[in-house]
VEXMAR-544071 format. One line per field, with one value per residue (C-alpha): x, y, z; chain; residue number from 1. Coordinates in steps of 0.05 Angstrom, whole numbers, plus 5000, padded with zeros to 4 digits. Example, Ala and Ser with C-alpha at 12.3 -4.5 7.8 and 13.67 -1.06 7.14 Angstrom:
% residues 2
c1: [5246,5273]
c2: [4910,4979]
c3: [5156,5143]
mol: [A,A]
seq: [1,2]
This chain:
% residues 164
c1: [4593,4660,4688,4620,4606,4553,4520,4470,4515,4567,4506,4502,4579,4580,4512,4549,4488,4486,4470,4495,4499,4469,4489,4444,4461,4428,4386,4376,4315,4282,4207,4212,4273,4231,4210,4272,4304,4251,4269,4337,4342,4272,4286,4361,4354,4285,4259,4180,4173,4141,4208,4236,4209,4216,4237,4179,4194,4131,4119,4070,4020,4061,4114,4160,4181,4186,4204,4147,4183,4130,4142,4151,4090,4044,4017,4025,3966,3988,3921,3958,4024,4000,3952,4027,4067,4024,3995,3926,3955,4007,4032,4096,4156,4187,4242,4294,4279,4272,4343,4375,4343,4364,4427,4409,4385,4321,4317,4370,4343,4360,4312,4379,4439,4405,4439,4383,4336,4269,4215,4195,4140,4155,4100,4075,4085,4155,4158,4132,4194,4256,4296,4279,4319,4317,4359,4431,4432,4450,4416,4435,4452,4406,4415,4390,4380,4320,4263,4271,4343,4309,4265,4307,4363,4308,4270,4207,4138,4105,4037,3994,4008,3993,3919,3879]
c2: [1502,1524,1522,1515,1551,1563,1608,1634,1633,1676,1722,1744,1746,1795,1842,1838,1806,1772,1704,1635,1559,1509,1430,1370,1302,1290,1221,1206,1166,1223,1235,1310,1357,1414,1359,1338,1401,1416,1355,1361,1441,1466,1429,1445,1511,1532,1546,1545,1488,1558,1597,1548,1561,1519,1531,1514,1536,1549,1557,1609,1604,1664,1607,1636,1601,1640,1611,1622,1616,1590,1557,1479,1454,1500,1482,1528,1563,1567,1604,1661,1648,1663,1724,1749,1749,1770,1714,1676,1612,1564,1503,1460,1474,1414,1387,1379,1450,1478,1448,1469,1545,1556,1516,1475,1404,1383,1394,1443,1497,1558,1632,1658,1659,1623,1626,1659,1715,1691,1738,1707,1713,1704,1688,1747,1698,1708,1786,1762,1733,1757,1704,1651,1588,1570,1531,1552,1518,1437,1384,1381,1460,1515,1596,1630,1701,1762,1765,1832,1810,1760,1792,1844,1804,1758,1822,1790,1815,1793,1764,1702,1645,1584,1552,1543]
c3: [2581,2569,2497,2462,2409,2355,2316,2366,2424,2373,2353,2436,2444,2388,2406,2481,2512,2577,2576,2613,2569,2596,2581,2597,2566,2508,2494,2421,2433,2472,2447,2455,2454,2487,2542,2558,2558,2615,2650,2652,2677,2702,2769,2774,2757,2800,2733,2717,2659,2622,2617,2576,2498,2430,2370,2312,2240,2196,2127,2114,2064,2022,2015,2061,2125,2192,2268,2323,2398,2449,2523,2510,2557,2503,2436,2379,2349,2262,2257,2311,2283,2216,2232,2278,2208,2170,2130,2112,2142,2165,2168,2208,2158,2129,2171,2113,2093,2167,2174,2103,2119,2188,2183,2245,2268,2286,2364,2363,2318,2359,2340,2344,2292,2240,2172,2137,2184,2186,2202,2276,2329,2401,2442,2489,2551,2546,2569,2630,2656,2669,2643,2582,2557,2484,2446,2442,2365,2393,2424,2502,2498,2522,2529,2585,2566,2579,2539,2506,2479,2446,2414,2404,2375,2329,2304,2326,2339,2407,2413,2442,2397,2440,2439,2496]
mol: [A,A,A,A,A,A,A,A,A,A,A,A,A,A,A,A,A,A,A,A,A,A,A,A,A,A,A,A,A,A,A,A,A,A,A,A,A,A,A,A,A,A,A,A,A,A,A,A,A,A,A,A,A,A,A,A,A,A,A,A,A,A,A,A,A,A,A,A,A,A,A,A,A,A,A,A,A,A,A,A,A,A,A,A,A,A,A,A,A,A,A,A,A,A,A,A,A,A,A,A,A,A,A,A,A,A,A,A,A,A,A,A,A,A,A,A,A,A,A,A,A,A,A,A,A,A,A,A,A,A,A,A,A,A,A,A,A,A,A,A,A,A,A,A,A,A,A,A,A,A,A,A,A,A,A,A,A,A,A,A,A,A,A,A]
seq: [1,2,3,4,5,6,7,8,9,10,11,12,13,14,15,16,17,18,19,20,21,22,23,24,25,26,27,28,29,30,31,32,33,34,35,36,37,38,39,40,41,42,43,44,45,46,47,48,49,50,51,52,53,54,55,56,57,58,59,60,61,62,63,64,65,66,67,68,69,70,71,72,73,74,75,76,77,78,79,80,81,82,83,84,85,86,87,88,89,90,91,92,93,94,95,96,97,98,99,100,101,102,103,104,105,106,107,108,109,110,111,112,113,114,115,116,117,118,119,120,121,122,123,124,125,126,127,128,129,130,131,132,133,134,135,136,137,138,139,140,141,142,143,144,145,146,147,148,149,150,151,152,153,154,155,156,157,158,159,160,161,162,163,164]
């Protein structure tokens, strides 16, 4: 999408990673950003729904919150998530807070170019393709980039963190 820019698209301009934007149409009333983001660009793009992650932001039982980065069709594991960072246990950050810390919306919190680095865990699922989607920091706007520069680029550690 030519001329958008935020923070996480900026953060791979500037660490001269190779990525493309993708733009679907955003509905307000949509149930799930993840699902509709699947909708709208796993067909189009011959994408498995499975390359196309979320962004969840936790709040770990230490009282700091950290982002966990898992395919959209999976559920998140906290007790994983928790165990990955490094703490007893976990819970689904606050929205307000999870928007104030990362300095993005609901639905459009991107792992990437957040205004304060949160220790993150990328699910293991993701090294497995050669290309992922995750939020590009706005509803309706996706990044397409490879795995490792994401995890890379996030610090992350990788590990299972769906359930079964």
């Amino acid at each position: 999408m030519a001329g958008a820019s935020t923070p996480a698209i900026r953060t791979l301009i500037k660490a001269g990673v190779a990525h493309h934007v993708h733009a679907y149409p955003h509905d307000p009333r949509a149930d799930s950003y993840g699902t509709e983001a699947v909708d709208a660009l796993a067909g189009e793009l011959g994408l498995d729904a499975a390359q196309i992650f979320k962004t969840l932001v936790l709040e770990l039982s230490t009282g700091t919150l950290a982002v966990a980065v898992l395919p959209v069709p999976n559920m998140l594991s906290l007790k994983a998530a928790a165990a990955a960072l490094g703490a007893p246990k976990a819970a689904m950050a606050d929205k307000a807070k999870a928007e104030r810390v990362t300095g993005y919306v609901l639905g459009g919190i991107s792992p990437l170019g957040q205004r304060k680095s949160l220790p993150t865990v990328v699910d293991a699922s993701a090294l497995t393709w050669d290309r992922v989607l995750c939020s590009a920091g706005r509803r309706g706007l996706e990044i397409e980039v490879a795995p490792g520069d994401l995890v890379r680029l996030t610090n992350a550690v990788t590990t299972p963190v769906t359930s079964v």
